[in-house]
C-alpha positions in Angstrom: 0.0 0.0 0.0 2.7 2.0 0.7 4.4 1.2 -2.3 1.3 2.4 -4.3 0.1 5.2 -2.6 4.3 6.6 -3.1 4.0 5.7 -6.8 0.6 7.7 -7.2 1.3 10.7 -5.0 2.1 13.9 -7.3 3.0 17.5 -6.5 -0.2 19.9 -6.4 -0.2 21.4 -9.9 -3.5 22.4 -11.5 -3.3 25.2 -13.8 -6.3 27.1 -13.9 -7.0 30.2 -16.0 -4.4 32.8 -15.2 -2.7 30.6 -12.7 0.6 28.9 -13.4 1.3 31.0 -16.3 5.3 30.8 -16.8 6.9 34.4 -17.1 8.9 35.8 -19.7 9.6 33.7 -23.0 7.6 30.7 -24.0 9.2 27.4 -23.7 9.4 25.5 -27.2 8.6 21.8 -26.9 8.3 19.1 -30.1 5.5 16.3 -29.2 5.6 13.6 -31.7 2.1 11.8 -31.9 2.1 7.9 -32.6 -0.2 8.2 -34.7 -1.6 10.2 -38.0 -3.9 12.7 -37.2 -6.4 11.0 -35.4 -9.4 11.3 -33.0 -6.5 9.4 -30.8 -4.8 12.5 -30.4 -7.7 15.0 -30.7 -6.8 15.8 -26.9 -4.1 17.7 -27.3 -5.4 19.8 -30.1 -8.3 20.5 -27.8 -5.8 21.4 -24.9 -4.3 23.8 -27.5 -7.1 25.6 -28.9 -8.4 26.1 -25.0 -5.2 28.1 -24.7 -4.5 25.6 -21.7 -0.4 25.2 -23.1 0.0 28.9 -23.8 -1.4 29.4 -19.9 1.6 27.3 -18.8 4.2 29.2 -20.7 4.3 26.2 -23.3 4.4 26.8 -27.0 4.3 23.6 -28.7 4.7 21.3 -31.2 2.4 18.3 -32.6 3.6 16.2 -35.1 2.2 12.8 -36.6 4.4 9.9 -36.6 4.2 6.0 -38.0 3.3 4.4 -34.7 4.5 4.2 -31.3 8.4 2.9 -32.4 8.7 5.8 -34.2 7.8 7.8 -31.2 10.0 6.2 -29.0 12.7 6.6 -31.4 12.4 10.5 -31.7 11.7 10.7 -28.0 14.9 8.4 -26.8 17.5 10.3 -29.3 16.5 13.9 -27.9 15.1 14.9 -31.0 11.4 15.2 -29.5 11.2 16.4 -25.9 7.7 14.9 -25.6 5.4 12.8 -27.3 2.5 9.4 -26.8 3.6 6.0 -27.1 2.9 2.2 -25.7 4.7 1.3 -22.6 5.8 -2.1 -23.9 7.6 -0.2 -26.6 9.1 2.1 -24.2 10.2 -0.9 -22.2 12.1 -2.7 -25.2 14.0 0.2 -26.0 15.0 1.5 -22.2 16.1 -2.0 -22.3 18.6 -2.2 -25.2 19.9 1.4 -24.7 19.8 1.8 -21.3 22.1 5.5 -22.1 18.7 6.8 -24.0 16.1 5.5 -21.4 12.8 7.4 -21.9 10.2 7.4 -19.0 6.5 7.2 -19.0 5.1 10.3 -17.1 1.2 10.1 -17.2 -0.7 7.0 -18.5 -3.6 7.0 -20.7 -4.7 3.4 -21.9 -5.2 1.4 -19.2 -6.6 -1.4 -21.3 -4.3 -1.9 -24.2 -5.8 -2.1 -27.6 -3.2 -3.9 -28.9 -4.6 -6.8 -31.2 -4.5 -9.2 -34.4 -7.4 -8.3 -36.7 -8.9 -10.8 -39.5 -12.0 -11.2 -41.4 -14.2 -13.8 -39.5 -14.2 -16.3 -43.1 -10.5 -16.3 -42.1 -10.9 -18.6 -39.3 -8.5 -17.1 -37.0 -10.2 -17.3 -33.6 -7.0 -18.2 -31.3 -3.1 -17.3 -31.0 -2.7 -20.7 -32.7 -4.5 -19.5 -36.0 -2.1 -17.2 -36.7 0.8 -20.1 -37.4 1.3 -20.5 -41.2 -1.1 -16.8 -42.2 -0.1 -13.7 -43.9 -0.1 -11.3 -41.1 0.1 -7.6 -42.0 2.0 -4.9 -39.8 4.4 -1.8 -39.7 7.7 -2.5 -38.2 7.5 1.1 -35.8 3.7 -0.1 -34.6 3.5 -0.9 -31.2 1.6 -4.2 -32.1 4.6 -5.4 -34.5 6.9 -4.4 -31.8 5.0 -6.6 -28.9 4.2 -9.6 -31.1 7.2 -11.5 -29.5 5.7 -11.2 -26.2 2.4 -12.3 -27.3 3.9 -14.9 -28.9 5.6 -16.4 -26.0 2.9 -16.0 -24.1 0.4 -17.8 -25.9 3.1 -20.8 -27.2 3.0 -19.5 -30.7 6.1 -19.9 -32.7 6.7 -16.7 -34.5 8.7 -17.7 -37.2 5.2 -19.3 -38.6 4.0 -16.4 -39.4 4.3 -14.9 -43.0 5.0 -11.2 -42.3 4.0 -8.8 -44.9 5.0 -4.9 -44.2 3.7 -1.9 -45.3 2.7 1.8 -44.0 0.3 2.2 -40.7 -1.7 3.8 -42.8 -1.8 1.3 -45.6 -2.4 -1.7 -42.6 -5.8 -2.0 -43.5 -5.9 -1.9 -47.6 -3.3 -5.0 -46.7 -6.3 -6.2 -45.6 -9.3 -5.8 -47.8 -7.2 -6.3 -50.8 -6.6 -9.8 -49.7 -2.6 -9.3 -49.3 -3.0 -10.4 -45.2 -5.3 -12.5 -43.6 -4.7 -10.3 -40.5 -3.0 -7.4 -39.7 -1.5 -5.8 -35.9 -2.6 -3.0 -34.5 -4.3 -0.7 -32.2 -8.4 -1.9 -32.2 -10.0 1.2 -32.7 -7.1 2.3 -35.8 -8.4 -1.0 -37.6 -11.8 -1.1 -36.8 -12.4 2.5 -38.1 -10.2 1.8 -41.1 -12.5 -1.2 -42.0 -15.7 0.1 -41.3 -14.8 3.2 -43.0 -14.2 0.8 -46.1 -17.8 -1.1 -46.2 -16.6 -3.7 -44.1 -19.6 -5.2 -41.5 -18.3 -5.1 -37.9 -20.3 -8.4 -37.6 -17.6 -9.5 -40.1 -14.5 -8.8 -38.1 -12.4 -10.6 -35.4 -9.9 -9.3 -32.6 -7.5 -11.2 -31.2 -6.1 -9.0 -28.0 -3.2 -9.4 -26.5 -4.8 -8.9 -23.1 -6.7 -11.6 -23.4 -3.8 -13.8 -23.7 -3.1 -12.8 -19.9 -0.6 -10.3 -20.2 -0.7 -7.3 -17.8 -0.7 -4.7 -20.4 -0.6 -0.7 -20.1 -0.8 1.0 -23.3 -0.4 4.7 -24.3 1.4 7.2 -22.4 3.1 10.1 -22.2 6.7 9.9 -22.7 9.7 12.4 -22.1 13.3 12.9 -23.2 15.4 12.3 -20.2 17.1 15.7 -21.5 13.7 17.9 -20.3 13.4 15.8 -17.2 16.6 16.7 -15.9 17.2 20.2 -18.0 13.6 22.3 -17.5 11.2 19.6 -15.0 9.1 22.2 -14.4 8.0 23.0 -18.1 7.4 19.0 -17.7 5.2 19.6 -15.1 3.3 22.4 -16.9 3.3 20.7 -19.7 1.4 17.3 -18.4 -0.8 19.1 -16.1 -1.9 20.7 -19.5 -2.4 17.7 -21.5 -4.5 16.2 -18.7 -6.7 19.1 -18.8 -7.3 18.6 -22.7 -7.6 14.4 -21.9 -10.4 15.3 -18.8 -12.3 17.6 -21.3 -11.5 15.2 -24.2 -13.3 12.4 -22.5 -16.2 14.5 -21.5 -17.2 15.4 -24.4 -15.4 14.0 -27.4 -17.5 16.1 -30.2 -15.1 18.6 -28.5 -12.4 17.2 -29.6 -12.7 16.0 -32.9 -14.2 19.5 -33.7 -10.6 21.2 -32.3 -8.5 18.4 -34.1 -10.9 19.6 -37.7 -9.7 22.9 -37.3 -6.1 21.6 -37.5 -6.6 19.7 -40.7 -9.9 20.5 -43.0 -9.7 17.0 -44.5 -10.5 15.3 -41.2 -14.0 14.0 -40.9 -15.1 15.0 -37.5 -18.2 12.7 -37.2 -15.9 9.7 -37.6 -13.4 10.7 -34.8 -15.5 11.5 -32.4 -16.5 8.3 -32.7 -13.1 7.0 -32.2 -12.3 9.2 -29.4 -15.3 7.6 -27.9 -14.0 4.5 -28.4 -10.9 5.0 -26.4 -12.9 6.5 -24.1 -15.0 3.4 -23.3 -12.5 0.8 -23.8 -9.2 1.9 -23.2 -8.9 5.2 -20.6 -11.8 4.2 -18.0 -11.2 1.0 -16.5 -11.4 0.1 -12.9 -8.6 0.9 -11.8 -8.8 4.8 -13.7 -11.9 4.6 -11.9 -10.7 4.3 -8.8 -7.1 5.9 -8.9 -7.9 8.6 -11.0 -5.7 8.9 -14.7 -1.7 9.3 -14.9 -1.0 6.6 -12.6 0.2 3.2 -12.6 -0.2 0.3 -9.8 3.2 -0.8 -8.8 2.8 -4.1 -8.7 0.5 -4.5 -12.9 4.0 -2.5 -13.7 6.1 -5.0 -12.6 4.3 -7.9 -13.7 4.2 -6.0 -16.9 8.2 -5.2 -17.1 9.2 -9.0 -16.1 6.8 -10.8 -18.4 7.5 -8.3 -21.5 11.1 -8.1 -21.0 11.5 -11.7 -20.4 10.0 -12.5 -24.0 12.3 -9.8 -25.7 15.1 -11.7 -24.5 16.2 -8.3 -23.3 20.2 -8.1 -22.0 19.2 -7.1 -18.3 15.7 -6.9 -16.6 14.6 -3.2 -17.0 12.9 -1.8 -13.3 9.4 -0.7 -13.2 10.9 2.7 -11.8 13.1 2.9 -14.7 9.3 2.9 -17.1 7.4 5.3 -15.0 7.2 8.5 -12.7 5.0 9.7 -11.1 7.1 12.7 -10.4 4.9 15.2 -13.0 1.8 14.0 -12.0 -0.8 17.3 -12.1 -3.2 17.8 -8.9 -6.1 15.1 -8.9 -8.8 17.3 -9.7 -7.9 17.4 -13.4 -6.5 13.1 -13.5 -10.4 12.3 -12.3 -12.2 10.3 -15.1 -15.3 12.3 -16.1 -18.5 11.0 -14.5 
């Protein structure tokens, strides 16, 4: 309990209108998405358009990306000082270069959405069914990147599989044009993609790797360990923020989408609020978000989570749940509450 209660406790930071506001020059910050432009991200935009970053002295910068590897990679090298990515990729790479470890500094997915999708007439109703079919995926997708784990996890030999690559964004066409039989990736990114398409969602199987028993947190925020240690306190500002655009994200995800339109005319709003409010639903309130309020992780899920991931990456040494998370820049809980 103790444990728990240390990981979850936070400074009091709630930035309100006209309070917290940095002085003097703004603070420049690059945020890579892991995503397109997306109703996955919407929050942020919504954040921005509120004013809720300029308030906190922040001015910054959003830019797509081809999945959470991509993410990690800009994030790790000190090219990005911010961005959104899975924790399992995260964990891989603090694990291989240990120099460049990124943390995790406020969760959002506490269900992850990682998954195998497939047409039902495709038969693939089990881990097993997966052994010998063309399986679509992008190498910097989270998915791709935790398929090892899954695979260990479940007794399926990987090297069955019969990988066929392509763009996140192209995941899908792999799929309706009959070049996959499945394809790896975040639920809502396929199912969207599909329906979008004239697929049925009657017609359409998941496969998640949660299911498979694995202690899975997904999406959250990341930062170079450069901003940690160089400017913490534009950290602080800047996830106290972003928590403010998730809270009012979740609330009312019309919002959002409407916010993330204004930054590109070509997005159709209808269709991402309907995403957001898919995340909403099945990926940021849970139980335990519920009851602990967003941001935060339970110690011992975490560790569970960092032995069984980093035990089927064959990683070189074990990496430490404190060397994944902190819950150092953790905003006030008024603005981590899940939205009733």
């Amino acid at each position: 309990m103790l444990a728990r209660r240390s990981l979850l406790a936070a400074p009091a930071v709630l930035l309100a209108p006209g309070l917290g506001r940095a002085q003097g020059a703004m603070t420049e910050l690059k945020f890579s998405l892991a995503a397109p432009l997306d109703g996955s991200n919407a929050a942020f935009f919504l954040a921005e358009e509120r004013g809720w970053f300029r308030e906190a002295g922040l001015r910054v910068q959003f830019d797509p990306s081809g999945g959470s590897g991509e993410a990690v990679t800009r994030v790790g090298s000190g090219t990005y000082d911010l961005g959104v990515a899975d924790l399992g990729v995260v964990l891989e790479f603090n694990g291989r270069q240990p120099a460049s470890a990124i943390k995790c500094v406020y969760m959002l997915y506490y269900r992850s959405p990682l998954c195998a999708a497939s047409f039902a007439k495709a038969g693939i109703e089990r881990p097993a069914d997966l052994a010998g079919k063309r399986v679509g995926a992008a190498l910097t997708d989270g998915a791709y990147k935790l398929f090892p784990a899954y695979a260990a996890r479940t007794g399926l030999d990987p090297s069955g599989v019969k990988w066929q690559y392509g763009d996140l964004r192209l995941r899908e066409a792999m799929l309706l044009r009959g070049d996959a039989e499945a394809i790896l990736g975040f639920d809502s990114t396929m199912y969207f993609g599909l329906v979008r398409n004239g697929v049925r969602p009657a017609d359409l199987r998941f496969l998640y790797f949660a299911d498979a028993g694995m202690p899975l947190y997904g999406n959250g925020l990341i930062a170079s360990r450069r901003l940690a240690e160089t400017n913490p306190e534009a950290l602080r500002r800047f996830v106290a923020a972003a928590a403010r655009g998730w809270q009012a994200a979740m609330a009312d995800p019309a919002a959002a989408a409407g916010a993330l339109r204004r930054k590109d005319s070509l997005i159709e709003a209808a269709l991402e609020t309907e995403r957001l409010t898919w995340l909403v639903r099945n990926q940021l309130v849970t139980e335990e978000s519920r009851a602990d309020g967003m941001g935060g992780v339970r110690p011992e899920r975490l560790a569970a989570m960092a032995e069984q991931v980093g035990a089927a990456f064959g990683l070189p040494t074990p990496v430490a749940p404190s060397a994944l998370f902190t819950p150092d820049f953790l905003p006030d809980a008024a603005i981590r509450r899940v939205p009733a």
